[in-house]
ROLOGU-244390 format. One line per 5 residues: number of its first residue (from 0); for each residue z, y negated, x negated of N, C-alpha, C. Coordinates in steps of 0.2 Angstrom, whole numbers. Layout:
BEGIN
NUM) Z/Y/X/Z/Y/X/Z/Y/X; ...;
***
This chain:
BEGIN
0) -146/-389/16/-144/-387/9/-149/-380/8; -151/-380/2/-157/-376/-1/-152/-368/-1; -157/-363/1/-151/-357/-1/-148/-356/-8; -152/-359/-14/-147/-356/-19/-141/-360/-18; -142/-366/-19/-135/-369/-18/-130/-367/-11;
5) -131/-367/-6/-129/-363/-1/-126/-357/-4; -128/-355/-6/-127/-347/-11/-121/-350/-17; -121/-355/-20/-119/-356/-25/-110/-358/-23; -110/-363/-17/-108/-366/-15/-102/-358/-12; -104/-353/-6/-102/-350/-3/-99/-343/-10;
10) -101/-343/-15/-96/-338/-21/-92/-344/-24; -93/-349/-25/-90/-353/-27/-81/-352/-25; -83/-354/-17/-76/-354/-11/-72/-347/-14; -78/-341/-12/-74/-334/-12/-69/-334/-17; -73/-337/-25/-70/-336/-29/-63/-340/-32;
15) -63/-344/-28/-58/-349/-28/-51/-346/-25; -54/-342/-18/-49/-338/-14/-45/-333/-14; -52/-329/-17/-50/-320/-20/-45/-321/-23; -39/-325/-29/-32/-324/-27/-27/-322/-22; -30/-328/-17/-25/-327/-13/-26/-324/-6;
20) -31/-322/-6/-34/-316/1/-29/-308/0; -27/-308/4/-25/-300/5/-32/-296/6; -31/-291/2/-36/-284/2/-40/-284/12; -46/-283/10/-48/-282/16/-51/-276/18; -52/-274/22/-59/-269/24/-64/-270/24;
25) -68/-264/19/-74/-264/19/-78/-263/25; -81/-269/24/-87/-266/32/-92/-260/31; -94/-257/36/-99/-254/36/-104/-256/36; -110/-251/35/-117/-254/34/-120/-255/43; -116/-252/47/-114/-255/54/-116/-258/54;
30) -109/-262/53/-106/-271/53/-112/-274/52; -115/-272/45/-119/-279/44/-127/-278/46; -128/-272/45/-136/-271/50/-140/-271/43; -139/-271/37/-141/-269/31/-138/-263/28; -141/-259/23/-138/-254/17/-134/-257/12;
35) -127/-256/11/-124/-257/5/-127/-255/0; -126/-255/-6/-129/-255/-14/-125/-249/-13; -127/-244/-18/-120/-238/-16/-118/-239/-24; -118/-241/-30/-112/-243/-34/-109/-251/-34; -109/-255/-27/-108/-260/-27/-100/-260/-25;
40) -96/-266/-27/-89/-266/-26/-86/-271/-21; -83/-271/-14/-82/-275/-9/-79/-280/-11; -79/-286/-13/-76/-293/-15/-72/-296/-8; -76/-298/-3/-74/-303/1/-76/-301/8; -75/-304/12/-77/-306/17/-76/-313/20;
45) -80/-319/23/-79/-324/25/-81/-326/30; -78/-331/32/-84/-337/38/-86/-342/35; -94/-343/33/-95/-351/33/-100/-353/40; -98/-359/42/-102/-361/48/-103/-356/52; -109/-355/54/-111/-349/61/-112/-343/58;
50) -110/-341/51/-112/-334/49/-104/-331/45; -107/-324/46/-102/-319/42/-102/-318/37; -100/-320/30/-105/-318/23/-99/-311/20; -101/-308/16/-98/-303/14/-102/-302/6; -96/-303/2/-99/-302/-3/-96/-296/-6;
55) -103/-292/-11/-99/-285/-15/-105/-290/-20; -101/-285/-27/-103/-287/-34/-104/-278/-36; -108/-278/-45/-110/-275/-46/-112/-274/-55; -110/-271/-59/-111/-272/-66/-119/-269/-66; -123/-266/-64/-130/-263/-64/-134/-270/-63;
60) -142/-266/-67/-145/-273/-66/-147/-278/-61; -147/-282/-61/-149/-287/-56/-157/-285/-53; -161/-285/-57/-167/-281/-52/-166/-275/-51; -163/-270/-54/-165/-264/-49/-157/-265/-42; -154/-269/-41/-150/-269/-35/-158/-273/-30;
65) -161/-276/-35/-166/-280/-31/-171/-274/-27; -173/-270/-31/-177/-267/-30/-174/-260/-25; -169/-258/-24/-166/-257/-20/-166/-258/-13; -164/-264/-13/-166/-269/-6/-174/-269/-4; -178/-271/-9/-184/-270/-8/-186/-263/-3;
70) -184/-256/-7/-186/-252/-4/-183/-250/4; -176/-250/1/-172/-250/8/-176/-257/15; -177/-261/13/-178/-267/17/-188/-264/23; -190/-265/17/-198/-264/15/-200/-269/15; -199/-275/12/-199/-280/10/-198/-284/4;
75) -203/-289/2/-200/-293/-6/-197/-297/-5; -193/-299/-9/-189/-304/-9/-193/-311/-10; -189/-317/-9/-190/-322/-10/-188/-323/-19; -190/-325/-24/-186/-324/-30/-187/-333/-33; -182/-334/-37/-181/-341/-40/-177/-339/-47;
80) -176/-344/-52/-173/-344/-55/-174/-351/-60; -168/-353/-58/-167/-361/-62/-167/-362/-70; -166/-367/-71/-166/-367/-78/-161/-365/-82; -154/-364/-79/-148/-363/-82/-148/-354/-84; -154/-352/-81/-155/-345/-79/-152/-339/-74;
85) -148/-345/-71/-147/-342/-63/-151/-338/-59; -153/-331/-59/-157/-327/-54/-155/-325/-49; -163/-328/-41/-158/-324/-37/-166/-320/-33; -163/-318/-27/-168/-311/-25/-165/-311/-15; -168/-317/-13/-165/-318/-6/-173/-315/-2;
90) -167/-310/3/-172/-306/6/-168/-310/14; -174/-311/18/-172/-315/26/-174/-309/28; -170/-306/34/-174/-299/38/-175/-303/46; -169/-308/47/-169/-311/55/-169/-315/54; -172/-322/57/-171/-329/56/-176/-333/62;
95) -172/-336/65/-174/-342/70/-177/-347/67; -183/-349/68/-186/-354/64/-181/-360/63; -180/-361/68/-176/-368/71/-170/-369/68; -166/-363/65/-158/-361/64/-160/-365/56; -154/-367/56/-154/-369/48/-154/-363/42;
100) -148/-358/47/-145/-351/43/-150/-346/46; -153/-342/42/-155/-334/45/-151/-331/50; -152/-327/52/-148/-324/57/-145/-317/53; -150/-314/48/-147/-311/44/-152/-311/36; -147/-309/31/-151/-311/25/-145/-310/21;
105) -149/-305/15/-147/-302/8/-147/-306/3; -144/-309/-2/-146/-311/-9/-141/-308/-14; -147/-309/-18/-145/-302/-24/-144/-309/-29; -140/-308/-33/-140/-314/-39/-138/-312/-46; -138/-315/-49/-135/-313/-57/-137/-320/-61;
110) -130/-324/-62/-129/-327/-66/-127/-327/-73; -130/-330/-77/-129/-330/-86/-122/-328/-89; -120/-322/-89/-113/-321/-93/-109/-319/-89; -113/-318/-81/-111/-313/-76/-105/-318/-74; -102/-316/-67/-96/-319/-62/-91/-315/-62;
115) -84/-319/-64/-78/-318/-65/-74/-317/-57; -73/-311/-55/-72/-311/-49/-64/-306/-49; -59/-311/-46/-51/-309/-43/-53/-302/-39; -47/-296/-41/-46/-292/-35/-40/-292/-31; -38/-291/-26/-32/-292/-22/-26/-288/-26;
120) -23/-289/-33/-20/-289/-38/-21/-295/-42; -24/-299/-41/-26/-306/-47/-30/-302/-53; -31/-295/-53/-35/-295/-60/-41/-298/-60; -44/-301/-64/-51/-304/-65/-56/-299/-66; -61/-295/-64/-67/-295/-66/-74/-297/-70;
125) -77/-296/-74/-84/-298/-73/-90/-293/-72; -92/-297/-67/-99/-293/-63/-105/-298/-64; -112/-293/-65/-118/-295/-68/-121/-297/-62; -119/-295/-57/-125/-295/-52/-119/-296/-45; -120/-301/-41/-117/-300/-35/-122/-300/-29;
130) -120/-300/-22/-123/-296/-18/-118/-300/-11; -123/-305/-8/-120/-306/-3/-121/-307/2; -122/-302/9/-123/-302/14/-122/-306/20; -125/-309/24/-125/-316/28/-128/-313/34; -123/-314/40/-125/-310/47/-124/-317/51;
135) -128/-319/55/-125/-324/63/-120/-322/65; -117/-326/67/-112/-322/71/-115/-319/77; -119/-325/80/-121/-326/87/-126/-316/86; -127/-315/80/-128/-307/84/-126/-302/81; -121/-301/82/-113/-298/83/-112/-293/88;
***
């Protein structure tokens, strides 16, 4: 599966969930071996397959979160944007050629009309830009 849909696929789940998940702990920028956004909001945390993903969102533009990462990273992004005007901004910092999933990897995104995102109260959100974090387990 291609990373946008991969990407699509895994806020799809969270957002389906974020009802009914109790509040979590924010990870550290430890935890993930990347810098958090510092105006970004913690949403989730999951398992899909062999990775850890964490998603935080974010009402600031979608490229200056990008360009963020960029600095922080020293790195560009990989960038895409579909016809529907989906934008994303996927930064790979670790990756086994052979692995299907990176080992670790950033994608910045912002969807058209921005994403409706549950807090551990049921209220709904809408955020411009989400931010979701992808760690292997295997480097943990």
């Amino acid at each position: 599966m291609n990373p946008v849909k991969r990407f699509m696929a895994a806020l799809a789940f969270v957002l389906l969930l974020g009802v009914s998940v109790p509040a979590q702990k924010r990870p550290s920028e430890k935890d993930l071996g990347v810098p958090i956004y510092p105006k970004a909001t913690f949403v989730q945390s999951f398992t899909e397959g062999p990775a850890a993903r964490h998603l935080f969102a974010s009402n600031d533009v979608t490229i200056s979160v990008a360009r963020f990462y960029e600095r922080k990273i020293g790195k560009r992004p990989e960038h895409t944007r579909d016809p529907a005007g989906m934008e994303i901004y996927r930064f790979v910092l670790k990756s086994d050629k052979a692995a299907a999933v990176p080992d670790l990897e950033v994608v910045v995104s912002h969807f058209p009309g921005g994403s409706l995102i549950p807090d551990e109260r049921g209220q709904t959100w809408r955020y411009i830009t989400t931010i979701l974090i992808s760690k292997s387990k295997k480097t943990r």
